[in-house]
C-alpha positions as CSV (number, residue, x, y, z in Angstrom):
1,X,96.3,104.6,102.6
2,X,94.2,101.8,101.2
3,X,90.3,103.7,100.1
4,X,87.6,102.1,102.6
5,X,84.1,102.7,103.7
6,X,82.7,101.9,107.0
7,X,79.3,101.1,107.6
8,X,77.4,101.8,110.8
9,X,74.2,100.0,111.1
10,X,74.2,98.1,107.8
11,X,72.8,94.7,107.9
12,X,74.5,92.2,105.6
13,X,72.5,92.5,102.8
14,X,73.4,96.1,102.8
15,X,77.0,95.8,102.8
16,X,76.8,93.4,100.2
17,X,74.8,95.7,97.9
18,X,77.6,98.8,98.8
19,X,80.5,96.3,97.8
20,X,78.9,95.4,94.3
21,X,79.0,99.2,94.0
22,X,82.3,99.7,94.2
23,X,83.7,96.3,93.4
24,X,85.7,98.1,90.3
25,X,86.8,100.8,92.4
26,X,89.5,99.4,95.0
27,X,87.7,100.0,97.5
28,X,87.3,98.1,100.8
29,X,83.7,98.2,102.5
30,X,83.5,97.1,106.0
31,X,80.1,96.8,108.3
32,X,80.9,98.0,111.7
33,X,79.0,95.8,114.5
34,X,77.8,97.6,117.7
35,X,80.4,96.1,120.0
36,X,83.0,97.9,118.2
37,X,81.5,101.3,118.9
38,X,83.9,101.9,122.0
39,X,86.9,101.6,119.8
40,X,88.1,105.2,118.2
41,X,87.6,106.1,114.5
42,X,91.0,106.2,114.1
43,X,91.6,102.6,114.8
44,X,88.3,101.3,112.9
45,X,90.2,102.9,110.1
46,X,93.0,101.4,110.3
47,X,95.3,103.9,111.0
48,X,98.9,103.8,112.4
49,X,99.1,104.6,116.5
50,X,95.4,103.7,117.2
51,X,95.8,100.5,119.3
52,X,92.2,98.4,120.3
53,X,90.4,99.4,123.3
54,X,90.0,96.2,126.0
55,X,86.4,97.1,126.3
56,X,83.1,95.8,124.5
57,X,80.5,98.8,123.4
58,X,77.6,98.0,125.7
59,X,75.3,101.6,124.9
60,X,72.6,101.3,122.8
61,X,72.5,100.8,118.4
62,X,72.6,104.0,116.5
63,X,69.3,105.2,115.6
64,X,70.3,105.4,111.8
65,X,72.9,104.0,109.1
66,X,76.6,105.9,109.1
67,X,79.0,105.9,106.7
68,X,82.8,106.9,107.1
69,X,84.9,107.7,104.6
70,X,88.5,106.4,104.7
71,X,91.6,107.4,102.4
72,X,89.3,109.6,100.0
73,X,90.3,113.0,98.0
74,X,87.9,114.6,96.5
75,X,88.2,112.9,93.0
76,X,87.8,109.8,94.7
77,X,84.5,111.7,96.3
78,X,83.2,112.7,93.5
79,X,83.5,109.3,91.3
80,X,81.6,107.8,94.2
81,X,78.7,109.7,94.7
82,X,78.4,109.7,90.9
83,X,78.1,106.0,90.6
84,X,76.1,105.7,93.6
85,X,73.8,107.9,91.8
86,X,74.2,106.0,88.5
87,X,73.0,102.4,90.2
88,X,70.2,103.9,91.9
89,X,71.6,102.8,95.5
90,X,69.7,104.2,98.2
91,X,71.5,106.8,99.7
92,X,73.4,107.3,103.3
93,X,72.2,110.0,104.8
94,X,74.6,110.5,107.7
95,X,77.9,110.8,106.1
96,X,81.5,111.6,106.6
97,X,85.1,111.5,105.7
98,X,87.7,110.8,108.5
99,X,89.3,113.9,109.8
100,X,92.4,115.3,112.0
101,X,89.4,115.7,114.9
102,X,87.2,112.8,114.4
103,X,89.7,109.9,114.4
104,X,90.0,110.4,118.2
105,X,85.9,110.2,118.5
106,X,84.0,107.0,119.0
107,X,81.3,106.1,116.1
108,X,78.5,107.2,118.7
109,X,80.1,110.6,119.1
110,X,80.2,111.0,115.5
111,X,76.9,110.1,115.2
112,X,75.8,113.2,117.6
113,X,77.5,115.2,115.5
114,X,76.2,113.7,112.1
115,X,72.9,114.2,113.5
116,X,73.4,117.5,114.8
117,X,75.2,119.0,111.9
118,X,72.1,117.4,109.7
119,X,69.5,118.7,111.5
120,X,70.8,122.6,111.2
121,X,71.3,122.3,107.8
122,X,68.0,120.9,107.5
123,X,65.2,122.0,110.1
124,X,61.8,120.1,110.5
125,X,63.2,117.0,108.3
């Protein structure tokens, strides 16, 4: 499977600044719009048996910037986070690679979990 990031809540500008990033990298960067949050992870990500859902996301925008991690090992990982670093990128807070259990989720249900997850491991924040 084809690398990609997803971006949730990225303005154009923003997913133009992640693709220079990873431009040598092979890796595909697409900026998720709000009417696509009713559709499951699994077929934002492209993967096999995820057909599109007939309905337009109508809820409200996510309260922060997501990012979701498609077709990555951990060496892919690793290289990433270390050239973010290197070009002084600002950072994604809310975070995650696509898993056996999320691609069945919506983005605003992994949201709630982003946040949740974030705000154990980091109290008062």
């Amino acid at each position: 499977m084809r690398k990609k990031l997803l971006l949730f809540r990225a303005d154009q500008d923003r997913v133009r600044e992640i693709r220079r990033l990873v431009r040598k990298m092979d890796i595909e960067v697409e900026g998720i719009e709000r009417p696509m949050y009713g559709q499951k992870i699994g077929y934002l990500a492209g993967m096999i048996g995820f057909a599109e859902e007939r309905r337009v996301y109508m809820g409200e925008e996510l309260a922060e910037e997501m990012m979701l991690l498609v077709g990555f090992g951990q060496r892919d990982l690793d290289w990433l986070l270390a050239a973010w670093k290197e070009m002084a990128v600002p950072g994604v807070k809310l975070k995650a690679l696509v898993t056996k259990t999320n691609i069945q989720w919506t983005p605003p249900r992994l949201f709630q979990e982003l946040r949740e997850e974030d705000e154990q491991m980091n109290p008062g924040r």
